[in-house]
C-alpha positions in Angstrom: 99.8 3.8 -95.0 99.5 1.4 -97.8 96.8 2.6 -99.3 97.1 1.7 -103.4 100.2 -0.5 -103.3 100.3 -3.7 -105.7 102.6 -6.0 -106.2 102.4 -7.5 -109.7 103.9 -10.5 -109.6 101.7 -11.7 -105.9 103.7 -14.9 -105.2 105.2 -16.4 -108.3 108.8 -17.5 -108.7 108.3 -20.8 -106.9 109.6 -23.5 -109.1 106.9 -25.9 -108.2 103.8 -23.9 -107.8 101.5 -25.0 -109.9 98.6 -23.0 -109.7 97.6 -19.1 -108.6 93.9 -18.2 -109.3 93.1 -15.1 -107.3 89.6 -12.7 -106.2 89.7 -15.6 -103.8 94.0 -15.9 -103.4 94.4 -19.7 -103.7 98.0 -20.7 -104.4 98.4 -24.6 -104.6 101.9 -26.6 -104.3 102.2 -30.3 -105.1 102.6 -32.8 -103.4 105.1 -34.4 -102.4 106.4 -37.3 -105.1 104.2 -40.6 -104.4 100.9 -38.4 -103.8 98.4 -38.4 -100.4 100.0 -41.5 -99.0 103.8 -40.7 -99.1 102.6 -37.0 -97.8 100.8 -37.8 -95.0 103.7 -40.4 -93.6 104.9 -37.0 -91.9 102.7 -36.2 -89.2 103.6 -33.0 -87.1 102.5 -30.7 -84.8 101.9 -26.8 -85.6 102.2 -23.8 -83.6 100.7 -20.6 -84.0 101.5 -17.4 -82.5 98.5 -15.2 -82.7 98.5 -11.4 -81.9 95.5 -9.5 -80.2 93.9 -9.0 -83.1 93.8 -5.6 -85.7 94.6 -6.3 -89.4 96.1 -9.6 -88.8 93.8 -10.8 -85.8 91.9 -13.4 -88.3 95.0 -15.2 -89.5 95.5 -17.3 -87.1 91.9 -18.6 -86.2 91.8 -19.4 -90.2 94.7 -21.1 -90.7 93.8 -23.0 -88.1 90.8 -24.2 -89.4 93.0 -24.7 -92.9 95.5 -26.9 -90.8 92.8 -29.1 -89.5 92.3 -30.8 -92.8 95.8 -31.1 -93.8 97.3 -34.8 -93.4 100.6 -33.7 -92.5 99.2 -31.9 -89.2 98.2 -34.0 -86.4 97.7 -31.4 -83.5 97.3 -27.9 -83.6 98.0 -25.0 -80.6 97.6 -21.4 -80.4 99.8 -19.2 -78.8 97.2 -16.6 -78.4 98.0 -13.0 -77.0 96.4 -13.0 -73.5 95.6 -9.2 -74.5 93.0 -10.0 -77.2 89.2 -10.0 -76.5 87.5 -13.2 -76.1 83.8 -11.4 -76.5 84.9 -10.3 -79.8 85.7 -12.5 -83.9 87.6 -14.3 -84.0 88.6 -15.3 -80.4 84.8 -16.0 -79.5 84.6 -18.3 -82.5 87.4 -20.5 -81.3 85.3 -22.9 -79.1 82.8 -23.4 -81.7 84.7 -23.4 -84.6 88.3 -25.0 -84.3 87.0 -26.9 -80.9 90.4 -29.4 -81.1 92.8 -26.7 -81.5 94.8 -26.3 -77.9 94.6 -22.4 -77.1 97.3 -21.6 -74.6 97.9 -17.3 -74.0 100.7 -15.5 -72.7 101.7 -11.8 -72.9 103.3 -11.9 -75.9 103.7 -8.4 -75.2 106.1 -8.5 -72.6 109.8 -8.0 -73.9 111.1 -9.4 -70.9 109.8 -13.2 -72.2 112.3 -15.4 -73.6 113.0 -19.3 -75.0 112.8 -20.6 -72.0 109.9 -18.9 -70.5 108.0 -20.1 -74.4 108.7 -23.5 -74.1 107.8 -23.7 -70.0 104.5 -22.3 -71.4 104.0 -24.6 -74.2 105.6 -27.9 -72.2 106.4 -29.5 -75.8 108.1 -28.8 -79.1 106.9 -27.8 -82.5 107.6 -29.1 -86.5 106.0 -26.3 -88.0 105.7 -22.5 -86.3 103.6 -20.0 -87.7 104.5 -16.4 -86.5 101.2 -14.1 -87.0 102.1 -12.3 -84.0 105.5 -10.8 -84.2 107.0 -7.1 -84.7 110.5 -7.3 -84.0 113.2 -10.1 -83.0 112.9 -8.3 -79.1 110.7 -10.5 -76.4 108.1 -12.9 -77.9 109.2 -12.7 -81.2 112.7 -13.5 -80.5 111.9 -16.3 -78.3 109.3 -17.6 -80.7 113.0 -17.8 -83.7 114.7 -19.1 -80.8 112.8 -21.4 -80.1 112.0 -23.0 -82.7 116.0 -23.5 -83.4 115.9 -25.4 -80.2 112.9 -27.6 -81.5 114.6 -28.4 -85.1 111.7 -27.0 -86.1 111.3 -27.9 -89.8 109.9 -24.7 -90.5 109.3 -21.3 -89.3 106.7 -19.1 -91.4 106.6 -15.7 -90.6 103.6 -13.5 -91.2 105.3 -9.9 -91.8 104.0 -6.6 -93.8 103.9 -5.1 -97.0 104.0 -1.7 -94.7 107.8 -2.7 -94.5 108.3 -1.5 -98.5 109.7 2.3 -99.0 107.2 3.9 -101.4 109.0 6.1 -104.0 107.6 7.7 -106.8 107.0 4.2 -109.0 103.2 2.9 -108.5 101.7 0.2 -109.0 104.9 -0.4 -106.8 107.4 -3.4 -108.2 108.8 -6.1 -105.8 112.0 -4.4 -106.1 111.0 -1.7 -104.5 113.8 -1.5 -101.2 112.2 -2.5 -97.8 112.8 0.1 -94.6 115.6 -1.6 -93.2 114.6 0.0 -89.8 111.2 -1.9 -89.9 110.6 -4.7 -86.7 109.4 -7.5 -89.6 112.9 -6.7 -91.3 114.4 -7.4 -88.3 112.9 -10.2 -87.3 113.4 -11.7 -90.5 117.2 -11.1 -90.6 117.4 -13.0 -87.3 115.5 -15.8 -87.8 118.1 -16.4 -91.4 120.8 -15.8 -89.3 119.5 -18.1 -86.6 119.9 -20.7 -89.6 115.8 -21.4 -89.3 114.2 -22.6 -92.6 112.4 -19.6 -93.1 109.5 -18.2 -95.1 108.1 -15.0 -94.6 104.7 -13.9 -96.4 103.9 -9.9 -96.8 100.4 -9.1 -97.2 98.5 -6.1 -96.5 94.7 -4.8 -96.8 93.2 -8.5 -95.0 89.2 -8.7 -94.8 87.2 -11.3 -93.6 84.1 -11.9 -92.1 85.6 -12.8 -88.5 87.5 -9.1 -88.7 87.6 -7.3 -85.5 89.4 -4.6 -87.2 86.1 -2.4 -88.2 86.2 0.9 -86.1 88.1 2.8 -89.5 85.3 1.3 -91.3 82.2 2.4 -89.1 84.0 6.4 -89.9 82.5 5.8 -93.1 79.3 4.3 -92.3 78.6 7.2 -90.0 79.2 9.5 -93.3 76.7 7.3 -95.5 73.8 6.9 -93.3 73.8 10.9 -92.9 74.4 11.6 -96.4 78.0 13.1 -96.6 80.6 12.8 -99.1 83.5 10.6 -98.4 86.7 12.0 -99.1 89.6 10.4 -100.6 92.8 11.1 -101.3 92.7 12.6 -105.0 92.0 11.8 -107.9 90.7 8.6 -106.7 91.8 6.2 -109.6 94.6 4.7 -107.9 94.9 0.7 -107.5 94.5 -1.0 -104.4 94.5 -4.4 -103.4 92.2 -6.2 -100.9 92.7 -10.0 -100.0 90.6 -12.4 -97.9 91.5 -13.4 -94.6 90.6 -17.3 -95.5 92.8 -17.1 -99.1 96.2 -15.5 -97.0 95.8 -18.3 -94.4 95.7 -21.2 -97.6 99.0 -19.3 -98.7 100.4 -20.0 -95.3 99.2 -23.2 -95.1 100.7 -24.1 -99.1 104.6 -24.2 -97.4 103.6 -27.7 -96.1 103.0 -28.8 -100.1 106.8 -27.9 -101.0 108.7 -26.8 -97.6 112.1 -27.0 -99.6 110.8 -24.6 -102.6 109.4 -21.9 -100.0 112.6 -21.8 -98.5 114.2 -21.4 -101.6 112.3 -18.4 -102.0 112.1 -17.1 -98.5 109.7 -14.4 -99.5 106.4 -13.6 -100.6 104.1 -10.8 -101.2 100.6 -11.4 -101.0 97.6 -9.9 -103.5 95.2 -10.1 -106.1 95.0 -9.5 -109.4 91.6 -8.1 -109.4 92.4 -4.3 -108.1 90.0 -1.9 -107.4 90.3 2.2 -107.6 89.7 3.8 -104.8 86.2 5.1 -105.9 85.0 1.8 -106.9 85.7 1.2 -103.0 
């Protein structure tokens, strides 16, 4: 659990970001030298990889909806896990709301799946891949990396975890703190560098938005309210914690397209706020 983990320096060391205003997360990248015009002369296609849904379920349906304004994108697909449920946010909002996007799904569950059964799938390559779907460099995820190696892919971004940091006795915890070496998203990163991918990976953790299907947890507490109990907290309830909008992770996904060779640079990013809250003010 992540409960009260903050990283203090969110996603800063880029050497051509320009601007981080968070409550809302917005992180903004320049453009590319000669403005709009000499930007949008690259026009690619993006795939996503969506999971079933859960704490990440939204990212994908939002930065879809961020990609479809961005010059530099000319089609969008989703590679949806067939294992989600379309009666339910945000898969049931995908018709109405990103009606151009191509959604394809596969079981993206199945380990067996590899390069070539991804690509018979998705019949055509990809300039930018968005993993928000991945635990491990096994099945799916491996043939996503894969993949896009195959394509040329200018890009790979890779939505991991800040669940893969090993919390020791230093809170608000630094970004030094040493990552679980054993974690799937650690993996999976240290493949795709290997794999000689340019690679980004973004680590956020504690995602809400109002096309969340992740609510069950929540409804424990609204059980407790409406009959007037106490909610108990792990003590003494002053600890930090950060919460970030669905819609402001996906424009920090979306940002690698304003300065692809600066993200890479980088490679990795933790994702927060500034604004915490204490566990009682929750």
């Amino acid at each position: 659990l992540m409960l009260g983990i903050f990283f203090p320096t969110y996603i800063i060391n880029l050497t051509a970001l320009t601007m981080v205003s968070f409550q809302k997360v917005i992180v903004v990248l320049p453009l590319i030298a000669g403005g709009a015009s000499a930007f949008s002369l690259s026009m690619s296609s993006a795939l996503i990889v969506q999971n079933k849904g859960g704490g990440h379920g939204e990212l994908g349906f939002q930065l879809a909806k961020n990609l479809q304004s961005n010059p530099k994108i000319t089609s969008i697909t989703i590679l949806q896990d067939s294992a989600c449920n379309d009666a339910k946010e945000p898969f049931v909002s995908y018709a109405s709301d990103i009606p151009n996007v191509n959604i394809i799904k596969a079981d993206l569950a199945d380990e067996s799946m590899n390069a070539a059964d991804m690509q018979s799938l998705l019949k055509q390559p990809f300039d930018y891949v968005w993993d928000n779907s991945s635990k491990g460099a096994v099945g799916a995820g491996k043939a996503v990396i894969d993949s896009a190696k195959e394509w040329n892919s200018k890009l790979l971004t890779y939505v991991s975890s800040a669940g893969i940091y090993q919390p020791n006795d230093v809170f608000p915890m630094p970004e030094t703190t040493p990552i679980k070496e054993s974690a799937g998203q650690v993996q999976y990163e240290k493949y795709a560098i290997e794999s000689g991918l340019p690679f980004v990976s973004f680590r956020p953790q504690y995602i809400y938005g109002e096309k969340s299907n992740k609510w069950d947890y929540i409804d424990w507490y609204f059980d407790r309210l409406v009959r007037g109990e106490t909610l108990p907290i792990p003590a003494p309830g002053t600890q930090k914690v950060s919460l970030t909008n669905s819609a402001d992770v996906a424009s920090l996904l979306a940002s690698v397209l304003n300065d692809e060779a600066a993200a890479v640079e980088q490679t990795f990013f933790n994702c927060g706020t500034d604004e915490l809250c204490e566990y009682d003010e929750v």
